[in-house]
N, C-alpha and C positions, 0 to 999 in steps of 0.2 A: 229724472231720478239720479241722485247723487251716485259713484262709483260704490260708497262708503254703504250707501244705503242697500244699492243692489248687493251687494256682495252679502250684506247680514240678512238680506230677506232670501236667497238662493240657499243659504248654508241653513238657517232654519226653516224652510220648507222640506230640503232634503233630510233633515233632522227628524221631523216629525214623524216622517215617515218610518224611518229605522227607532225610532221609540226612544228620543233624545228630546225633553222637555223644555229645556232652557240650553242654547245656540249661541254662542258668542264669536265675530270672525271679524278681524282688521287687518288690515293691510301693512305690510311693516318693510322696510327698505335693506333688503336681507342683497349682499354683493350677488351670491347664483342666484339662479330661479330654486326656490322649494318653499314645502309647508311646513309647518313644526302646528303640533297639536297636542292636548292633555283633556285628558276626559278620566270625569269617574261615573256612577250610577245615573244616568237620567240628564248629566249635563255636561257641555265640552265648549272648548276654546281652541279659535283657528289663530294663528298666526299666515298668512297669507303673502307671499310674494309680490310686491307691489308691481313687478312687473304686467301683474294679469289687468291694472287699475282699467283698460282700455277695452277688457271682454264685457261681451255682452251679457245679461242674467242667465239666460238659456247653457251658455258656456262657463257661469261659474257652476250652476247649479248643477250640469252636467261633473263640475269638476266635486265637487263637494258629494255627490251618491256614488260619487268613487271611493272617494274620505271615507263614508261611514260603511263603507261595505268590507273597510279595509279593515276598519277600527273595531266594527262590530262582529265581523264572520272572520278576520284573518285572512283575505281573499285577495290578492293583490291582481289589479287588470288594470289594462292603459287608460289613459286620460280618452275622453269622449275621440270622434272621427273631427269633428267641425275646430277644439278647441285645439289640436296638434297641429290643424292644416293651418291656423290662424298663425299660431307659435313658431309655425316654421317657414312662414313665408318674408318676402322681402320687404314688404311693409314692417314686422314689426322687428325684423334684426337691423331694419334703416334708424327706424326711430327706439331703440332701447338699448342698440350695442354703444351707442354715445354716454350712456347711463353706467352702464356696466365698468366701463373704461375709469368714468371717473371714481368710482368704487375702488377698482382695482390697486391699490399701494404700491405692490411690488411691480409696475409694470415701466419700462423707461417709454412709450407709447412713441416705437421710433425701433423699426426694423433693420436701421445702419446703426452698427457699434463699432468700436474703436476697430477692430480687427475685420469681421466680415460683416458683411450684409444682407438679410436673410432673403430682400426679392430678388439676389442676383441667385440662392439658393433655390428661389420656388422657380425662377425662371427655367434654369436649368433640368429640376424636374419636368417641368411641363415640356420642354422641348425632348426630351427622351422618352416622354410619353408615359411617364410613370403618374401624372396626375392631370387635371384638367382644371383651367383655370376657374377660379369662383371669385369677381368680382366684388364679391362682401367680406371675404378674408380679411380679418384684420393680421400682420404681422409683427409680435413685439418682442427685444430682449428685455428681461426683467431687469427689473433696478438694482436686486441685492442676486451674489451668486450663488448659486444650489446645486448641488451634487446629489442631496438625495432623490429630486425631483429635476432631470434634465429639461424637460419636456411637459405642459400640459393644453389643453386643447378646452375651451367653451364651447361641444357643436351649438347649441341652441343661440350662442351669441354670435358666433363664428368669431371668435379670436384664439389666438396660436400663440404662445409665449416659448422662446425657448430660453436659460438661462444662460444667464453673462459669465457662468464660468467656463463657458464653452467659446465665447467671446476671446479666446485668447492664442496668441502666433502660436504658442506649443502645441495645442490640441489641431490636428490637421482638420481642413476647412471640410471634408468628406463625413467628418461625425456631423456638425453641425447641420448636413443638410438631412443626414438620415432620420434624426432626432425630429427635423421639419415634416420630413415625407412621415413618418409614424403620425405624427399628428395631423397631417394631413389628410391622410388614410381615417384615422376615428371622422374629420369634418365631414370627407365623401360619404363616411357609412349614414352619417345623419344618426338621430334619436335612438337609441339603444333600447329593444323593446324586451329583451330576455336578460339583461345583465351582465350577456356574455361579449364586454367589447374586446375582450383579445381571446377569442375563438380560433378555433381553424383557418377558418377562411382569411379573419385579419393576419395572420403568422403567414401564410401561404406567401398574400401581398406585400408582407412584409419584407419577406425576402428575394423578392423581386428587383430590390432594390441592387446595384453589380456589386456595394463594395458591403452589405449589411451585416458580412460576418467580423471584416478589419471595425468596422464601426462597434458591431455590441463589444469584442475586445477591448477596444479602446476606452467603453463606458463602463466595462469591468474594471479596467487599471485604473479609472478615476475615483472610481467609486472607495477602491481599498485605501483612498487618502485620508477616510473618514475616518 
């Protein structure tokens, strides 16, 4: 059975069940992982993250009576036990983070830039013992420079971008790497099940970091360049 065909026979079986008549669900090469859906009385339409093309029907169908439970009661709960453990292992960020990359536009896919270089950044955390090495880490400075976004993090793909206008001799090489440790800290936490990624707990860790206070400073004074 085709990927194309499992996926529309999982999304209308789950369908059926929730009182949804006619099921329509394909696959579509969306950069993150997500779903986009439209539904009105009796019938709906999945757009589906083509990342999943590799699950089994059990794990989309699981993913899909998540979909209608969500669409039909307003009920929001995690994706199945089996379909997360799939998602997050190193089989599929081996083979989908190469996917991802080439997606990605803004990314220079090349952790040395003109000025610093971010694994001699992560090396230095991990020797202070502020993080532990994850050999899947991708690390990149983006291509174009941002200020409103110094920092973002893919845990599901495990890549780390920090932006190139931090790339530069004026900005001290100490922001750079706190900016790295923050994202760092989101890759450790893994999948975010509440919404709450900058919680307690992350801010705690955050400031664990010796220079985290000179560092938000410094990303305030950049920021008011805006």
């Amino acid at each position: 059975m085709s990927s194309e065909i499992c996926l529309q026979s999982a999304f209308q079986k789950a369908g059926r069940d929730f009182g949804y008549s006619s099921v329509k669900a394909e696959f579509t090469p969306f950069k993150e992982f997500k779903v986009r859906w439209q539904r009105s009385a009796g019938w709906a339409e999945f757009q589906v993250s083509d990342y999943l093309m590799d699950a089994d029907e059990m794990m989309m169908e699981g993913l899909a009576r998540v979909l209608f439970n969500r669409i039909s009661k307003g009920k929001r709960s995690n994706y199945p036990d089996e379909l997360r453990e799939w998602m997050t292992s190193q089989d599929f960020v081996r083979k989908k983070q190469p996917v991802y990359l080439r997606r990605s536009r803004n990314l220079s896919r090349s952790g040395q830039g003109r000025h610093y270089d971010l694994q001699d950044s992560y090396e230095r955390l991990i020797a202070a013992g502020l993080v532990e090495r994850d050999d899947e880490a991708f690390l990149s400075w983006t291509s174009r420079p941002n200020l409103r976004r110094v920092g973002y993090c893919s845990v599901l793909m495990k890549v780390i971008a920090v932006s190139s206008a931090l790339d530069d001799e004026v900005v001290p090489e100490f922001v750079t790497e706190y900016v790295l440790y923050h994202e760092l800290l989101h890759l450790a936490n893994g999948l975010s099940l509440d919404g709450q990624a900058h919680g307690e707990d992350f801010r705690r860790c955050e400031r664990l970091h010796p220079r985290w206070n000179e560092a938000e400073e410094w990303l305030k004074r950049l920021s008011l360049k805006l």
